[in-house]
C-alpha positions as CSV (number, residue, x, y, z in Angstrom):
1,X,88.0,122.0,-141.8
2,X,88.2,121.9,-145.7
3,X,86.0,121.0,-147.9
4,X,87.3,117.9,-149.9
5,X,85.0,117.2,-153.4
6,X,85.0,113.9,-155.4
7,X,85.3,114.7,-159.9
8,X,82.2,113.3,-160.6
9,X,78.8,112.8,-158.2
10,X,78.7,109.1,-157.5
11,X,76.3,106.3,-159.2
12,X,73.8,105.8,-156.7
13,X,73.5,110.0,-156.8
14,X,71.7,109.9,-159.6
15,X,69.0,106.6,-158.6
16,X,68.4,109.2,-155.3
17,X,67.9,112.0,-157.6
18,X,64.9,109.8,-159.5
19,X,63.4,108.9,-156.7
20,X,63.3,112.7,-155.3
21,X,62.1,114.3,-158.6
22,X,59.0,111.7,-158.9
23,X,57.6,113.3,-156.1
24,X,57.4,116.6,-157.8
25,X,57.3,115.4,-161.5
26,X,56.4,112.4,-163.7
27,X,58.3,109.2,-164.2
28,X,59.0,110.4,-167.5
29,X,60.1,113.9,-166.6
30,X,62.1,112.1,-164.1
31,X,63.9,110.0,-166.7
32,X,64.5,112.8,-168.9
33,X,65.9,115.1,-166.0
34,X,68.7,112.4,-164.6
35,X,69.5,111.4,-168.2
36,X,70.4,115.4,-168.9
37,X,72.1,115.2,-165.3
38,X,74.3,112.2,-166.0
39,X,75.2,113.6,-169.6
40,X,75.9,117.4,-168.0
41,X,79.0,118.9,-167.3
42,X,80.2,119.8,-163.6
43,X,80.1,123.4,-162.9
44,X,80.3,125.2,-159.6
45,X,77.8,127.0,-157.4
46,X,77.9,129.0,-154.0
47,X,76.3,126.8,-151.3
48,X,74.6,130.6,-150.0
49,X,73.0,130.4,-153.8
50,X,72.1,126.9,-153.7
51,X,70.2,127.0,-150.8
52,X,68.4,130.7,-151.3
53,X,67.5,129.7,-155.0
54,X,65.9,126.2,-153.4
55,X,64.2,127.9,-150.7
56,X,65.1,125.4,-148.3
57,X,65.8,125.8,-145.1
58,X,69.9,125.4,-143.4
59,X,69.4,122.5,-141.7
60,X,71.4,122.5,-138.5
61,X,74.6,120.9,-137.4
62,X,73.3,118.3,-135.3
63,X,70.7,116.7,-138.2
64,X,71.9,113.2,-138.9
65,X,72.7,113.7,-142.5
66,X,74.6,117.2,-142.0
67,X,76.8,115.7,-139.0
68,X,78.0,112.6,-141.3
69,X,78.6,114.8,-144.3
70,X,80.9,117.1,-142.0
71,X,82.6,114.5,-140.3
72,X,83.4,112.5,-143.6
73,X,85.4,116.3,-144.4
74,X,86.8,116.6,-141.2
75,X,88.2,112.9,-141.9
76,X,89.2,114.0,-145.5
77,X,86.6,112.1,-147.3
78,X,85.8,113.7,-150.6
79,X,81.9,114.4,-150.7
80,X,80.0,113.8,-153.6
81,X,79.0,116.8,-156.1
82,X,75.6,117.4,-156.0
83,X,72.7,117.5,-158.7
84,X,70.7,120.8,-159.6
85,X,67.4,121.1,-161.5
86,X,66.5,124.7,-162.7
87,X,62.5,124.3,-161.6
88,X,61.2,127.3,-163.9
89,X,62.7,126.2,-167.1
90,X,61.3,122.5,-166.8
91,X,57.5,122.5,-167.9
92,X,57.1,119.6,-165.1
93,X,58.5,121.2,-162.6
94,X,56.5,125.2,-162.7
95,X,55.1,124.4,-159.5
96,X,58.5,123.5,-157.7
97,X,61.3,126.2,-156.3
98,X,63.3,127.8,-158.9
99,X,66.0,125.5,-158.1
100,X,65.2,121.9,-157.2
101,X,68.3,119.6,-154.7
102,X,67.6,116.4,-156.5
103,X,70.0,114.9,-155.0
104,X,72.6,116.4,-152.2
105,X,70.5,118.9,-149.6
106,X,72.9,117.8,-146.8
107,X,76.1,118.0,-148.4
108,X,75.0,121.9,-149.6
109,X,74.3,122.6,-145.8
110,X,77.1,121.0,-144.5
111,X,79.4,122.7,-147.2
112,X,77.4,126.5,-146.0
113,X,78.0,125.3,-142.4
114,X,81.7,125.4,-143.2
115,X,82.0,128.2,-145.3
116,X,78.5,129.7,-146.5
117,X,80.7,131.0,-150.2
118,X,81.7,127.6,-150.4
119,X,81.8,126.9,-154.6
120,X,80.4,123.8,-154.6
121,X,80.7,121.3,-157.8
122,X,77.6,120.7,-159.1
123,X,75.6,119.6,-162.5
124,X,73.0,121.8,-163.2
125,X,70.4,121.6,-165.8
């Protein structure tokens, strides 16, 4: 299986990424966090990185999410980029990982499960 990725993460990515990032920050940092992810540009990441910089856990094949997400790409469905937050250089967000999955933890261990130096589009602030 290939990995298929969509230009652009889709609209309600960012909504999901709001809703994640008030749990570890303020409404306001929140706001200020998916505005700079909407207005940033796509770059790429390994999904190896992603998740060691998160400190998150692979989840397994058989999670709910991760088996969707891989059979959307065994389908040939394009999966949706996925949004970084850099935790140390945010003020709000010193007590988080140095990387924050705002929005896209499933698709990054869906992507490893198929190829752990996947490049994976991302934004990133």
């Amino acid at each position: 299986m290939k990995e298929h990725w969509k230009d652009e993460p889709d609209e309600h990515d960012y909504p999901a990424a709001r809703d994640y990032l008030t749990l570890v920050t303020g409404e306001a940092a929140a706001d200020r966090l998916v505005g700079a992810l909407t207005a940033g540009e796509l770059t790429h990441r390994k999904a190896k990185d992603i998740l060691r910089a998160s400190g998150l856990a692979l989840l397994p094949v058989d999670n709910v999410h991760v088996a969707k997400d891989l059979e959307k790409v065994k389908k040939g469905r394009a999966l949706s980029p996925v949004l970084l937050v850099r935790g140390h250089t945010h003020e709000d967000l010193r007590a988080a990982a140095d990387l924050v999955i705002a929005d896209g933890y499933h698709r990054v261990c869906a992507s490893h499960h198929l190829d752990e130096n996947a490049d994976i589009p991302c934004k990133l602030v």
